[in-house]
ZALO-592369 format. One record per atom (N, C-alpha, C): x, y, z. Coordinates in steps of 0.02 Angstrom, whole numbers, plus 50000, padded with zeros to 5 digits. Example, Ala and Ser with C-alpha at 12.3 -4.5 7.8 and 13.67 -1.06 7.14 Angstrom:
# ZALO-592369
506604971650390 506154977550390 506604983550390 506424988850354 506844994750357 506455000250394 
# end
This chain:
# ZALO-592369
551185595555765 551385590055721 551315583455759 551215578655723 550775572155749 551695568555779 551615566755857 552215563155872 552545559755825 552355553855794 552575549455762 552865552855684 552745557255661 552905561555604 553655565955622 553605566755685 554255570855745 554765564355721 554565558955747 555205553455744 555545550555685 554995552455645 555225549855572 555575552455540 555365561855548 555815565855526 556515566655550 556505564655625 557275563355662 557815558755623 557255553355585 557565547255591 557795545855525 557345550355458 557735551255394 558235556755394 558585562955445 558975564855464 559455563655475 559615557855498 560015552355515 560365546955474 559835545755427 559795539255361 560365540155329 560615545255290 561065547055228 561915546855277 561895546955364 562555545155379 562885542255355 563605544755318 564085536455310 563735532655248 563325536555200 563055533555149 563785534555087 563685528455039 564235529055006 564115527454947 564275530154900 563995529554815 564385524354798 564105515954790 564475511654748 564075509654696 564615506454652 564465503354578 564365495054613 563655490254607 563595483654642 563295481554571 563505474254563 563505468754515 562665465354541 562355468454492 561715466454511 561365458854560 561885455554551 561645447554544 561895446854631 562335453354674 562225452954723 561885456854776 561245458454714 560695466154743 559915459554759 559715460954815 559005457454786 558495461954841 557855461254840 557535464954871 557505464654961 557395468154980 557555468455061 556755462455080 556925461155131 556155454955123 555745459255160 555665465955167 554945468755176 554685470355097 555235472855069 554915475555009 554635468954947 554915465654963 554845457954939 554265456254968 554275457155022 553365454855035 552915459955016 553215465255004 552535469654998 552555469754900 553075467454880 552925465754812 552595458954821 552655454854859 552095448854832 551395450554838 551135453354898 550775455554925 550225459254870 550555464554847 550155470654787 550565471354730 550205469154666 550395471154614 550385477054578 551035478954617 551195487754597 551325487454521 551725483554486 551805484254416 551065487254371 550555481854389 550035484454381 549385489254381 549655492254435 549575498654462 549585503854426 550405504154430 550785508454405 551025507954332 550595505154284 550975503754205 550825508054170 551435510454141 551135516054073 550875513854015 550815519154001 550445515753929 550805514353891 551675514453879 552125511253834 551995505053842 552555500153803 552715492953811 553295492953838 553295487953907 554095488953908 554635483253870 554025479853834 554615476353783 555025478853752 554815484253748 555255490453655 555705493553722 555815493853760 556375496453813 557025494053809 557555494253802 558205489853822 558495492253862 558795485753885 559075485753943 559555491753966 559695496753897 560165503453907 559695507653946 559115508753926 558595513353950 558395512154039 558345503754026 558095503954119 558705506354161 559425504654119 560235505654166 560335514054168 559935515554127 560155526154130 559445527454186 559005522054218 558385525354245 558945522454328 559335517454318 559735517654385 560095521354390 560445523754349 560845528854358 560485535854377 560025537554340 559605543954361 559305544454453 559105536254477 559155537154532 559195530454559 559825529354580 559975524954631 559945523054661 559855513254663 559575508754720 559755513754784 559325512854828 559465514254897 559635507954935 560145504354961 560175499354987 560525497555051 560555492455083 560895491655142 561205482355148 561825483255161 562365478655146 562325473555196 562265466255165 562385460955238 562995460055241 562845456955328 563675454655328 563975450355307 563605445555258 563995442955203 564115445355130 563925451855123 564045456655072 563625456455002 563095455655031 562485456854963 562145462455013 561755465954945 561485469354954 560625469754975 560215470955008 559615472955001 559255479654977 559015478854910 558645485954903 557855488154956 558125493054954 557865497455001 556865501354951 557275504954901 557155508854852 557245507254791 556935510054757 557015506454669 556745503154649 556375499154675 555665492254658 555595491554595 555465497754547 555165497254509 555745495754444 556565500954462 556825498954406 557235490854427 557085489654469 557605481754504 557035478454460 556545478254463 556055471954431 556155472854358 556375480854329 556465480954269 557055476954234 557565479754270 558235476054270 558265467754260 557885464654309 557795458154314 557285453554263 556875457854240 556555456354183 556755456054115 557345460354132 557625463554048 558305457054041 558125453054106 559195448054126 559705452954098 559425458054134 560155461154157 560905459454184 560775455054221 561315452154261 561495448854207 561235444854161 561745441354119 562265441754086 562285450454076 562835452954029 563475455954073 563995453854014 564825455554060 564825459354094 564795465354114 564735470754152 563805472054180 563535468954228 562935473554261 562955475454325 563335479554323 563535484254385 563105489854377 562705493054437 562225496254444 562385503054486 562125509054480 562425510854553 561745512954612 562345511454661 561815509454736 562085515254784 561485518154829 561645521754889 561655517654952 562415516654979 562525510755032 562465513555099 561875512555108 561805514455181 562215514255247 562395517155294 562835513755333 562545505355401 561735507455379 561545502755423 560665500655425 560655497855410 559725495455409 559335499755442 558895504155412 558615507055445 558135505755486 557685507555542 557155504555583 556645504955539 556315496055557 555685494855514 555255500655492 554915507055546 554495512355525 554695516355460 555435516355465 555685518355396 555915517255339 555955510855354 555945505655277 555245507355249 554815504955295 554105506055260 554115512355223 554025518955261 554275525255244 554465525855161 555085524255158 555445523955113 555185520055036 555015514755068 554495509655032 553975512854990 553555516055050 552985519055022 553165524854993 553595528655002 553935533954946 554055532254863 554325526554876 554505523954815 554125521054767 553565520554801 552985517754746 552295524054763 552445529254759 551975533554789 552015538954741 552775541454732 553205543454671 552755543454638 553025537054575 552615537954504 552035539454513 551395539354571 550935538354555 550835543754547 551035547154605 550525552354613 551175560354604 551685560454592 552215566754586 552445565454528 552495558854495 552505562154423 552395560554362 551845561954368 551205563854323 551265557254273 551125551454305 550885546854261 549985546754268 549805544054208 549185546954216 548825541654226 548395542054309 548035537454349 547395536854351 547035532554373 546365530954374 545985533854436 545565535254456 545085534554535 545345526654563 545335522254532 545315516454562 545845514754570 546345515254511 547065516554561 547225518154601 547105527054630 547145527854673 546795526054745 546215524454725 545645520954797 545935512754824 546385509654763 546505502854771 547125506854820 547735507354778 548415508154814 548435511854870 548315518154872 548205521054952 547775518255003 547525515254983 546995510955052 547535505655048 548005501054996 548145497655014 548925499955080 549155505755055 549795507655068 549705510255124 549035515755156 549055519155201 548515515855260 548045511055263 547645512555300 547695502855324 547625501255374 547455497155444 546865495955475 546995489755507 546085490455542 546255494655609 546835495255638 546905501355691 546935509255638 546985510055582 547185516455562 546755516755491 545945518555501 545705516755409 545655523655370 545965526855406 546025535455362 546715534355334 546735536755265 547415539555246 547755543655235 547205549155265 547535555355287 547725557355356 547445551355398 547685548555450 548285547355475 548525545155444 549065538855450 549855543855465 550415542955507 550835542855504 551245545755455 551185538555408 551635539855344 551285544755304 550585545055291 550405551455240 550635558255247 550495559455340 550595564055341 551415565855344 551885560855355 552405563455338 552705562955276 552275559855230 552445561755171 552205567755110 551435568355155 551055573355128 550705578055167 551085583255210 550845585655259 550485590055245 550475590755188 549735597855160 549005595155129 549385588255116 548545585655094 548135582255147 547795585655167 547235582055245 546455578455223 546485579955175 545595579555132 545715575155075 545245571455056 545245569055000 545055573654943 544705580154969 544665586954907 545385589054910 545975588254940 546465591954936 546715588554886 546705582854896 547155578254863 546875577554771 546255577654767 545825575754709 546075583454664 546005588254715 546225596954681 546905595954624 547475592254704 548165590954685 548245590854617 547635583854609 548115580454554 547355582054503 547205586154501 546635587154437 546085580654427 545695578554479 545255575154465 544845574354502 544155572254480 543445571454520 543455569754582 543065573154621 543105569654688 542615564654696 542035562854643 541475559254639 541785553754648 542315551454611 542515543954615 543185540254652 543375546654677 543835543254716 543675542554820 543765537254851 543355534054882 543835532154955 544075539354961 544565537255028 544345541255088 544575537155151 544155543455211 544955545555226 
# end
């Protein structure tokens, strides 16, 4: 097993210490500023959009998708929160002005302590890796050739089956035929080393 895959796994081992299930008032949740840059950075919404509208959504529907799974976050010491995890329903939330109404209390997994940068990313890239590719929203070649090159690969690291994080997130897929098998589609057009 690749060193760096050894430490990661040590180090999400560790993560859930002293974690504590609270109810947080949205308006003191905002994104952690890696994930904030890596939302300015790539337009995951776009990526990742179903074929619904999420206009016809209300705001009940995105609050039962926090509840189903909960910000992952970590607390400053002036007592806001940074999300960790969740990207996708926090932007929902914030789109829908959630926070505006009497009660938008959310619930959050409160970390006991910021995790090290390798595993924010980690975590990061879990969270937008999800929909794409575990459950079963239905993706393009170019989706996938755009977002995993954007998520996995470096000018020190241009494989993404390479990489660290793939393999500790996907330690059975080594090939781009493994991966194309995975998920039921051509290997003609999808375009990763």
């Amino acid at each position: 097993m690749n060193h760096q895959v050894e430490i990661i796994r040590r180090e999400l081992e560790k993560l859930l210490e002293g974690v504590q299930l609270e109810r947080v008032d949205l308006k003191f949740i905002s994104l952690d500023k890696d994930v904030e840059e890596f939302a300015k950075s790539f337009n995951l919404i776009s990526s990742l959009k179903p074929s619904s509208d999420d206009s016809f959504e209300s705001p009940v529907t995105i609050l039962l998708d926090a509840y189903q799974s909960p910000f992952l976050v970590c607390k400053t010491e002036a007592g806001h929160y940074r999300v960790l995890s969740g990207l996708l329903t926090f932007q929902k939330l914030c789109k829908a002005k959630y926070a505006k109404n009497g009660d938008s209390t959310v619930p959050c997994l409160v970390l006991s302590r910021r995790p090290k940068a390798q595993l924010r990313r980690l975590i990061l890239m879990n969270d937008v890796v999800r929909p794409l590719l575990k459950e079963f929203v239905d993706i393009s070649a170019d989706t996938i050739n755009h977002t995993l090159s954007h998520l996995f690969t470096s000018v020190d690291q241009p494989s993404v089956f390479l990489s660290p994080e793939w393999q500790s997130l996907f330690p059975s897929i080594k090939t781009k035929t493994e991966l194309c098998q995975w998920l039921h589609i051509s290997t003609k057009s999808v375009k990763l080393k």
